[in-house]
N, C-alpha and C positions, 0 to 999 in steps of 0.2 A: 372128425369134423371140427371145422370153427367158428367161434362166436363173437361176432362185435358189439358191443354197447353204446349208442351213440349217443351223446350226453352223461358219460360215466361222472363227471365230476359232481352233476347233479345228485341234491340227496337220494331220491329214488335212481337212478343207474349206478351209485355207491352200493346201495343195498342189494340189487340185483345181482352186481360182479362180486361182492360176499358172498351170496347164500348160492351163489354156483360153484366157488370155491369151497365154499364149506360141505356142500351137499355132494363133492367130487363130479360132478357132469363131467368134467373133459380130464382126459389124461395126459399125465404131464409132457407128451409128446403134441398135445393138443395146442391152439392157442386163443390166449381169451383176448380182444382187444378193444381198448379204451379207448374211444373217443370224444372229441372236444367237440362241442356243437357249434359254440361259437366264436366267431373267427377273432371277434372283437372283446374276447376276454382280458381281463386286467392279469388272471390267475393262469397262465398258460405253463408256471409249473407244477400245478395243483395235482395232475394226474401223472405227474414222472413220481411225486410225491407220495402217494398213493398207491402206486405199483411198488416202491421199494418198504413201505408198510405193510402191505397185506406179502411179500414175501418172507418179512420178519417174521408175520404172525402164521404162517400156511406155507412154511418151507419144506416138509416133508410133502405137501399134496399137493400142492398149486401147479397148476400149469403152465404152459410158456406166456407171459404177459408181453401185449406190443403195444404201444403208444403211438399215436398220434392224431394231429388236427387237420391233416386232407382227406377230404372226403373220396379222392380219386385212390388213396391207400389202403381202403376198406377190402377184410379179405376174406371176412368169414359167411358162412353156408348160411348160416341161420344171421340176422342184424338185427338190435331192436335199439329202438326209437324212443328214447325215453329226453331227448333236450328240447327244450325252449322255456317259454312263462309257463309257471302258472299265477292261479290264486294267491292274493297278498294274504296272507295268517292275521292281521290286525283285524279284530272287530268293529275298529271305527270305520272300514273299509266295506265291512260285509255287503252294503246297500249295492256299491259300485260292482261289485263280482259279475263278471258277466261272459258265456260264451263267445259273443263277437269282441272283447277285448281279448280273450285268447287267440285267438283264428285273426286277426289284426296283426297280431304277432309271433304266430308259428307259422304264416305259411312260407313263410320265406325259408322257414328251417328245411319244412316240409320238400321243398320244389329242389333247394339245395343238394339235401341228399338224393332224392329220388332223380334228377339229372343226372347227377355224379352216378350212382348205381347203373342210369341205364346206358351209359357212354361207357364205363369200365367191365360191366359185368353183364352185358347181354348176351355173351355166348351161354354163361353158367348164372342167372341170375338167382340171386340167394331168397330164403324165405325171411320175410320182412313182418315185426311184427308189431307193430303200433301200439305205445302205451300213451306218449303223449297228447292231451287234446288240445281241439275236438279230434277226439279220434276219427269220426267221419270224414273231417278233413283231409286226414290224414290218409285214409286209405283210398277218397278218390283219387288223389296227388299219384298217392305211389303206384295206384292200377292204371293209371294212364301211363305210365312209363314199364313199366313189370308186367308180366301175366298175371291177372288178375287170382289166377290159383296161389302164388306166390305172395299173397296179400293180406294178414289178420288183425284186424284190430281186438286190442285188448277187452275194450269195455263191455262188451255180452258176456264174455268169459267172468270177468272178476263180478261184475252184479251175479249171475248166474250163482258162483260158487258163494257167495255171500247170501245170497236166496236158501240155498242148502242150509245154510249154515243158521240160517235163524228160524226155519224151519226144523229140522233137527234140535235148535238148544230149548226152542217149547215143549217138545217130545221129551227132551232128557237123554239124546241116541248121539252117537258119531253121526259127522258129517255124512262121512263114505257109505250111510245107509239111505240116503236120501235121495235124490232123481228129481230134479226143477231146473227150468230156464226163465229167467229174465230175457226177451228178445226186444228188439224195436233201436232207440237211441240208449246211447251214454248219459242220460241228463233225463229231464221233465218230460222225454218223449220215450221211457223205457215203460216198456210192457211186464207182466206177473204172468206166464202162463202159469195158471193153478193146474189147466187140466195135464200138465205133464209130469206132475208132481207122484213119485212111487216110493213108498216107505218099504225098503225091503224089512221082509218078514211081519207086514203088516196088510192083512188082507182086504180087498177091494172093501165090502160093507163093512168093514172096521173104517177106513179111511174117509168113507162117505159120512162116519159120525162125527172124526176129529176135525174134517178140512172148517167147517164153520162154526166153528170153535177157534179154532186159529183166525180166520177170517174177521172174526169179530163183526160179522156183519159187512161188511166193506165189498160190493159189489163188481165188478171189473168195472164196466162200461163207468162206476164212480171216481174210479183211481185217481185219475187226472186233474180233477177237480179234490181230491181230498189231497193228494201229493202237494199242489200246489197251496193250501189252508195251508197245510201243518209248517213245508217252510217256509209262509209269511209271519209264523208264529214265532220258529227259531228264527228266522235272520230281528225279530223285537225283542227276542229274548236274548240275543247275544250281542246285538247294539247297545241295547240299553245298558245294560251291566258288562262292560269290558274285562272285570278281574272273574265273574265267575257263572256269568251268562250263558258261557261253553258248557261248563258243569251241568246246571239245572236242564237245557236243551239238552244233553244225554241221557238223565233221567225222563227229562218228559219224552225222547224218543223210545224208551225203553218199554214202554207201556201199550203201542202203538202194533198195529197186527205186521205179521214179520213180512210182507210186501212192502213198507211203507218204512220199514228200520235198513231196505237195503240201500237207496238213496241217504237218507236222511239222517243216519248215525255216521257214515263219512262224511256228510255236511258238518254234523255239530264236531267231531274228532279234530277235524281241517283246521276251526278256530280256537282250539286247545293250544294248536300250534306242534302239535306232537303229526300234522297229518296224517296221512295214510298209505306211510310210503312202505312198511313192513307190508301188510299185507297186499300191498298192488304189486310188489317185491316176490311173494311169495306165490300168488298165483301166477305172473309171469313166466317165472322158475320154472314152474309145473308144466305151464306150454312150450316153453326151450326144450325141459326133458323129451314131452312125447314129439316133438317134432326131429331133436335129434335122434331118440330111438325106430322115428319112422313106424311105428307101429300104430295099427286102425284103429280111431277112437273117434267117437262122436265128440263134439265140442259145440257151444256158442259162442259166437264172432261176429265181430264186425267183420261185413263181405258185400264186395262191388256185384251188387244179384245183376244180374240181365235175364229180368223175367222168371225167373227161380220160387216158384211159390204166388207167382201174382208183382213180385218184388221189382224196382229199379230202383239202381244206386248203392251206396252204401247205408247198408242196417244188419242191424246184427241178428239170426240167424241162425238154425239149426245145422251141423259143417260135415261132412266125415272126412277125417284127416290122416293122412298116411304119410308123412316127410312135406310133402304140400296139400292143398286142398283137395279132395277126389270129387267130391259131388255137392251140393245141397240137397241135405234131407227133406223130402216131404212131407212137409206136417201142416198142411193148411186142411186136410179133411181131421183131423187129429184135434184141431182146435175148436174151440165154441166160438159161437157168432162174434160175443163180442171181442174175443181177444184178437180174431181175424180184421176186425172192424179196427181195432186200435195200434193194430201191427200198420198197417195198410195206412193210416191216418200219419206214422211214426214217419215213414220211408217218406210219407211226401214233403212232411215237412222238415226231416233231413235234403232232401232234393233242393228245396226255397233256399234254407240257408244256405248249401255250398254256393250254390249260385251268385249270392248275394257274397257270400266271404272267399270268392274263386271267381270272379266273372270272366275271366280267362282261359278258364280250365275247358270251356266247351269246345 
């Protein structure tokens, strides 16, 4: 199989087409290919550049690399979507950061490829996997053109694995023993499901002692409302002080119960200016692998629901995934009231804004 990167010249699609070369996904009969997002680039030979470096460095392993900036040349199985804006990294900027300044300026990325794809590749259309946002965006765009099974957005996924991952470093345990989703939006409308959270080799009324201890007290149906406190805290604390505002907001996100560090520690990382393109990089990685190995695994995704749990539109979601999407899992009896109530509240106000930043798209 193969794989295109769409926006490889971007730091994140840089890091992505490394850690697939480094990590061997595809063999050298395989091909990886690079693409330019934007048509109006100053740097259009940034990526011929770039393919003859990483052959320097990954000449025994690399696979066949192909270049280019049409979107009607795109040729691999699996495509992911990592080009447009994002986030300016200056702290004097922080105030201004905003998703409809994004979505202002990706859709046009968005509508770009996702035409291009469904004019060249609707006999065999490939699985598309959205990292760039608003990822919701992105995946109404591309399901209106694609089968909707052929559709993931990244940002359930990477919170989700980040959820694991701060739960587990309170414990003291590897990730890979942990079991949580983050569902709902990419942003200030993502959900904690706690109750789906399983510490392997940790038994039920054991977990029923640690979960509010970890919780710190922090309610669900509260989330939203403390989500939103703490980064009015960091965007003062990282305005104020430009040389080390980012610092102190990492510490003071460090302290904060681990629902609350999975937004809000890539908020304060972002303005370090080191972002958080490694690990968006590496969880990506991870869903190229299961997608090109085709084998069954449950996942959280951003996914176009049609009624799916209660669900319309794009929100990210429990997936079961097999080379494309097989099903949505059922997990609305699974959940407590309020996470249902905040799932449910997330999707609709994903629904308002595409609207408002796609008024076409209906």
């Amino acid at each position: 199989m193969d794989v295109t990167i769409v926006g490889a010249s971007g730091g994140c699609g840089r890091e992505i087409v490394t850690q697939i070369v480094q990590q061997r996904l595809l063999e050298s009969r395989e091909i990886l290919q690079l693409v330019g997002s934007n048509p109006r680039s100053k740097r259009p030979h940034l990526l011929h550049g770039f393919r003859a470096d990483l052959q320097d460095a990954y000449a025994e392993i690399i696979p066949e690399l192909n270049v280019t900036d049409d979107p009607e040349k795109i040729i691999g199985d699996v495509v992911v979507i990592t080009g447009g804006q994002t986030f300016s990294t200056a702290p004097s900027e922080i105030g201004a950061a905003s998703r409809d300044i994004l979505a202002m300026a990706n859709v046009e990325v968005f509508e770009r490829f996702a035409r291009s794809l469904a004019s060249t590749r609707s006999e065999d259309p490939p699985v598309v996997i959205i990292v760039t946002n608003p990822v919701e965006l992105g995946v109404a765009i591309f399901a209106k053109h694609l089968p909707r099974t052929h559709v993931i957005g990244m940002g359930a996924y990477s919170d989700s694995a980040r959820f694991r991952w701060e739960i587990a470093s309170d414990l003291g345990i590897r990730r890979q023993r942990v079991r949580g989703f983050m569902l709902g939006e990419h942003g200030n409308g993502m959900v904690p499901v706690w109750s789906s959270v399983r510490v392997q080799g940790m038994a039920e009324n054991e977990w029923r002692l640690v979960e509010p201890k970890l919780r710190q007290g922090l309610r669900t149906e509260d989330y939203p409302a403390a989500l939103l406190e703490h980064q009015r805290n960091l965007i003062t604390m990282i305005g104020s002080d430009p040389v080390n505002g980012a610092i102190h907001a990492l510490r003071y996100v460090r302290d904060l119960p681990p629902d609350l560090r999975v937004p809000l520690k890539p908020f304060a990382i972002h303005y370090t200016d080191a972002k958080t393109q490694t690990a968006t990089a590496a969880a990506t990685v991870e869903l190229v692998k299961a997608v090109l190995e085709g084998r069954r695994v449950e996942i959280s995704a951003q996914y176009m629901h049609q009624g799916e749990n209660g669900l319309h539109g794009p929100c990210g979601g429990r997936l079961l995934l097999a080379g494309s999407v097989l099903q949505v899992m059922p997990d609305r009896d699974e959940m407590t009231p309020a996470e249902r109530t905040l799932i449910e509240c997330s999707a609709q106000g994903i629904r308002e804004k595409i609207n408002h930043w796609w008024p076409n798209g209906n």
